[in-house]
C-alpha positions, 0 to 999 in steps of 0.5 A: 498466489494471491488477487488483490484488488484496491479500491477507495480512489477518487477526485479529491480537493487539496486538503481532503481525505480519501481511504484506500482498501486492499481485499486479498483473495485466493491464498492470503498467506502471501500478505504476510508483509503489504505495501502501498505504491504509487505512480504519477505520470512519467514517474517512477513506481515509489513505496509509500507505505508498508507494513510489516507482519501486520503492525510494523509500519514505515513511511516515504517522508512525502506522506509522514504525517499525512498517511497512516496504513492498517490492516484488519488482520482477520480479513488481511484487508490493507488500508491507507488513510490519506489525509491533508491530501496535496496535488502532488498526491496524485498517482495511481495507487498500487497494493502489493504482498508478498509471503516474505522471506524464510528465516528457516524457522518461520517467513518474516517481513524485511523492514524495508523491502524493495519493489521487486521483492513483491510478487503480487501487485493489485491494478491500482486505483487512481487518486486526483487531487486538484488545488 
């Protein structure tokens, strides 16, 4: 297993920029694929972004434009640069990672892999935006 642990959060106006970071601890390769999710009050958990195997990202189209993910794959530190932040930006932000799927050769990262295929999810971290 792996620990993640997300910081970065905060209370931001309209308009701002706020960078998240994800640390992994413990067996990092389960972070061969990570994500990013979000959850605002009385919604469902929703991808935002992913990366796959360290450089192949996808975005929800809410944030394309706005949201650029990364990783330092030295450290397997996951980043989401969030910038011309909107008030409906708000949630609590979820790092999740998984080792991906075995393809009999080697683990690979599905291009577009649902909440539940994570098996390792951070505590969030809260990100506010007011108008």
């Amino acid at each position: 297993q792996v620990q993640l642990a997300e910081s970065g959060g905060g209370s931001v106006q309209a308009g701002g920029s706020l960078t998240l970071s994800c640390a992994p601890t413990g067996n990092t390769a389960n972070t061969l694929c990570m994500a990013w999710f979000r959850q605002a009050p009385g919604k469902e958990r929703e991808k935002v972004a992913s990366l796959q195997s360290g450089h192949n990202d996808t975005y929800a189209d809410s944030v394309k434009g706005r949201f650029a993910v990364s990783k330092d794959n030295a450290k397997h530190i996951l980043y989401l640069q969030m910038n011309s932040l909107k008030p409906e930006d708000t949630a609590v932000y979820y790092c999740a990672a998984d080792m991906g799927k075995w393809s009999g050769i080697s683990y690979y990262c599905p291009r577009d892999m649902s909440m539940t295929e994570y098996h390792n999810w951070g505590q969030g971290t809260q990100v506010t935006v007011s108008s």
